[in-house]
N, C-alpha and C positions, 0 to 999 in steps of 0.2 A: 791300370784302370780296373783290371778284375781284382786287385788287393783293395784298391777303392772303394771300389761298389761293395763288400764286406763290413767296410771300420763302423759306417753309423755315421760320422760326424762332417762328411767331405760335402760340399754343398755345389763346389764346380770343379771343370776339369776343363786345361786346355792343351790341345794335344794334338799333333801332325794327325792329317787325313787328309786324304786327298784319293785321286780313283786310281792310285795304285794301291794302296793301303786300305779302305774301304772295302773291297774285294775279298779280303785275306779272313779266313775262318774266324780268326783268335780276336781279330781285331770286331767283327760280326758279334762275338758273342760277349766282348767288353764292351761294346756299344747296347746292347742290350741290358746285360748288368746294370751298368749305369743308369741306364732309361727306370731298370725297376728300384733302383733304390735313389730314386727323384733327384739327380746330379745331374746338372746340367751341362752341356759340352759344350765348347768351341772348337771351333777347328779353327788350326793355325797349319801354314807351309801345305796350301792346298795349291800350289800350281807344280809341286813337286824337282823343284828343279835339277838341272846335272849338275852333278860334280866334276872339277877337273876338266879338262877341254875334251869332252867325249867323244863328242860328233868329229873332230878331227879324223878318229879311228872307223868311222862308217859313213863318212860325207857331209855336208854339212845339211842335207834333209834326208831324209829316210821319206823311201816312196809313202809306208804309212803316215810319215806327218803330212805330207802332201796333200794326199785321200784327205784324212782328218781335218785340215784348215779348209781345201776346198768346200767339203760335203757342210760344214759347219759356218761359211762364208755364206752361203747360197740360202741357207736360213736367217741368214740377219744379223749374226752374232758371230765374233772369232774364238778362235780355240780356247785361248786364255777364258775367257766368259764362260765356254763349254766347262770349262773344269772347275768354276764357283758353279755352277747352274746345278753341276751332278753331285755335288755338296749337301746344295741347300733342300735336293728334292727328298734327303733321307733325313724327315719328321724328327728324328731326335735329335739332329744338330740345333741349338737352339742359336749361334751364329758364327761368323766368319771373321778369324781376325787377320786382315790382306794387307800388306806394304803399300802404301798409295803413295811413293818420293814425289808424286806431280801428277798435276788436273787432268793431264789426258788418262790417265790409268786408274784416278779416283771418278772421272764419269764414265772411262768403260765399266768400271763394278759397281756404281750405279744404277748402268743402263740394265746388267745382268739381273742386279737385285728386283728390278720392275719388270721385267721380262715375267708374263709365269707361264709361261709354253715350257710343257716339260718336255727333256731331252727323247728321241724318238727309239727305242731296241735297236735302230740301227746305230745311232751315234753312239752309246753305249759300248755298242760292239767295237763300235772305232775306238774311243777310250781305251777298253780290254786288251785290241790289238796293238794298238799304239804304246801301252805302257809294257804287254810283253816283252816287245820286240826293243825295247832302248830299257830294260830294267838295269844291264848292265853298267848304265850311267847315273842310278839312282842309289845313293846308301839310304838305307832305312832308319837307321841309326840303331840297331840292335847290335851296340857295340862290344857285349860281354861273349858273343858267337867268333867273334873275330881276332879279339883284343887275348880272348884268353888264347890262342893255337900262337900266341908269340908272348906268353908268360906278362901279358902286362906292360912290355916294355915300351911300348909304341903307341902314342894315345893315337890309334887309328881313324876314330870315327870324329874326333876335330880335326882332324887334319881335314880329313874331308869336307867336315862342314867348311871350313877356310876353304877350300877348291866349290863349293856349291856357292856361298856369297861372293867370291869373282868372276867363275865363269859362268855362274846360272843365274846371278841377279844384277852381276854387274857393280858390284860392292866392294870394293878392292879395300874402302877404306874399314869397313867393318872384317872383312877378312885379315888386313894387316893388325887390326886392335884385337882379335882372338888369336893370330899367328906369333904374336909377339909375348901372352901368357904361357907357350907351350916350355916345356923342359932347351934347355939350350943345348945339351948335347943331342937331344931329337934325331938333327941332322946326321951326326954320326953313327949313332944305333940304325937309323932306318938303310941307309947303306951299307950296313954289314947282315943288316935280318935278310933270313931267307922267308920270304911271305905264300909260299907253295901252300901250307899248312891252311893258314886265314882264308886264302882264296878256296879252297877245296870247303871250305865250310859257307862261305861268303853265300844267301839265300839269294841273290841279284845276281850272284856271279861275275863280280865288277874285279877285275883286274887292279887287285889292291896295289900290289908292290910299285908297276907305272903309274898310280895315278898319285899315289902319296909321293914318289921321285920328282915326277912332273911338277908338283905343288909346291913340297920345298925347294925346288929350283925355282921355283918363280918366286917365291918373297923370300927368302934367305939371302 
């Protein structure tokens, strides 16, 4: 996005945000960029999901998603709604591109889009909280941080994405039609890398070497 906001000629950009990512310095000040040289943004992969079966490793709610669904129930709207809501309330996104597979999930973001009660400092805070504390189940897809501490050899950050479209969206069949373009030996490289290196650089601190095992054990 900040090489963007330089060329002169880029007219749109559509690109992961979401309120983990929104937050992050670099990404504040390519949102800006953009804003001044009249590019307009979408944001796409705004509910941010897990990859890999996370919550297996810390239960299947975390006291802060609890706090967060309830405090966020009680106002009218669910979590999911909260996290287009804190999207749309930063003026330069000019819109949201969301998955609607079916009607109930195309009128909750609906209902979200006609809601204009902005989110309260405290929700925010649940946001902030909520996404520290589970970041370890989120790749960011800053795949060259990672991908380089094992020479290349391991396309890390699809595999992932394949572990985020089954266990975070429930897509098994979009995860099997990317799982299926990967290298065929894959399997045997990732089993013999040592992933210490990747993980010690990993910004999430996501437990690469189990979650990539995990994933090709599940579609292989």
């Amino acid at each position: 996005m900040l090489a963007a906001a330089e060329l002169g000629w880029i007219d749109g950009i559509m690109m992961s945000y979401n309120y983990r990512l929104m937050v992050k310095d670099k990404m504040k000040r390519a949102v800006d960029a953009c804003m001044k040289a009249g590019i307009g943004l979408t944001a796409m992969k705004t509910q941010a999901a897990f990859t890999a079966n996370f919550y297996a490793s810390i239960g299947s709610e975390t006291d802060s998603a609890l706090q967060m669904t309830e405090s966020f129930m009680k106002e009218g709207y669910t979590a999911e709604q909260a996290k287009l809501k804190v999207v749309w309330e930063n003026p330069h996104i000019a819109s949201i591109c969301s998955a609607m597979p079916n009607m109930t999930i195309l009128q909750a973001n609906a209902a979200a889009a006609m809601n204009k009660e902005k989110l309260s400092a405290q929700h925010r805070h649940l946001l902030d909280q909520y996404a520290c504390r589970t970041s370890p189940g989120y790749c960011a897809g800053c795949a060259d941080i990672c991908e380089s501490a094992v020479d290349y050899r391991i396309p890390i950050s699809d595999i992932l994405r394949c572990s985020m479209y089954h266990f975070g969206y429930g897509d098994r069949e979009k995860a099997l039609d990317l799982f299926r373009t990967l290298p065929m030996d894959m399997k045997t490289n990732c089993l013999k890398t040592d992933f210490s290196a990747a993980e010690s650089r990993c910004p999430q601190k996501i437990q690469i070497g189990r979650l990539l095992k995990t994933t090709i054990e599940e579609f292989a």
